[in-house]
C-alpha angles and dihedrals in degrees: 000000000000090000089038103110137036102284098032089056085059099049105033130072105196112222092029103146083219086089096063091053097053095043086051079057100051094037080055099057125062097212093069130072125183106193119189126188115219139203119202105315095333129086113237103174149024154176142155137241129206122187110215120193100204125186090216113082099038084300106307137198106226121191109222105204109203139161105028118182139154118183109264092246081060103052120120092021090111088256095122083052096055088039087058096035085047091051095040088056092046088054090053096046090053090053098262124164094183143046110183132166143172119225121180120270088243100054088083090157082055086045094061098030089071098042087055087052087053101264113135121210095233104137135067108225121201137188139209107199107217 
């Protein structure tokens, strides 16, 4: 799913075993969750959640929403909705005040897909490639 789109077929390499290791990182640490939705005996959907203590805000937890994905034959059924409201009421549980997230500039249908679920662009977001 991660290749699954225009940006993600440029950047991913499906089978990399760089993939297990990173998954072996983020099992290992608390702060992360990946959640996948699953259909059967197929997984349909993903993202991930990160858990930042932050001293700003009164020290504030905030709740980092990355990776989102749903398999293209399962787009439009509302299962990119339940993933974010999911993940919205993890971050609360876990004493959260805070979900934020980056999408690319390009991804305008994205764009407008979190505003409908209540998120604000109201940050610039910037990146350093290593």
């Amino acid at each position: 799913m991660l290749a699954d789109d225009p940006l993600g077929a440029t950047r991913e390499k499906a089978g990399d075993p760089a993939y297990l290791a990173a998954f072996a990182v983020i099992d290992a640490d608390p702060h992360q969750y990946l959640a996948v939705a699953v259909a059967g005996d197929e997984v349909v959907g993903t993202l991930q959640l990160t858990f930042t203590s932050g001293l700003s805000r009164l020290g504030m937890t905030r709740a980092t929403v990355e990776a989102v994905r749903v398999r293209s034959d399962q787009r439009g059924a509302g299962l990119g909705e339940l993933l974010l409201r999911w993940a919205v009421d993890e971050a609360r549980a876990r004493g959260c005040g805070l979900v934020q997230l980056t999408t690319d500039a390009s991804r305008t249908d994205a764009h407008r897909f979190y505003e409908r679920l209540g998120f604000t662009a109201s940050h610039v977001g910037m990146k350093l490639s290593l």
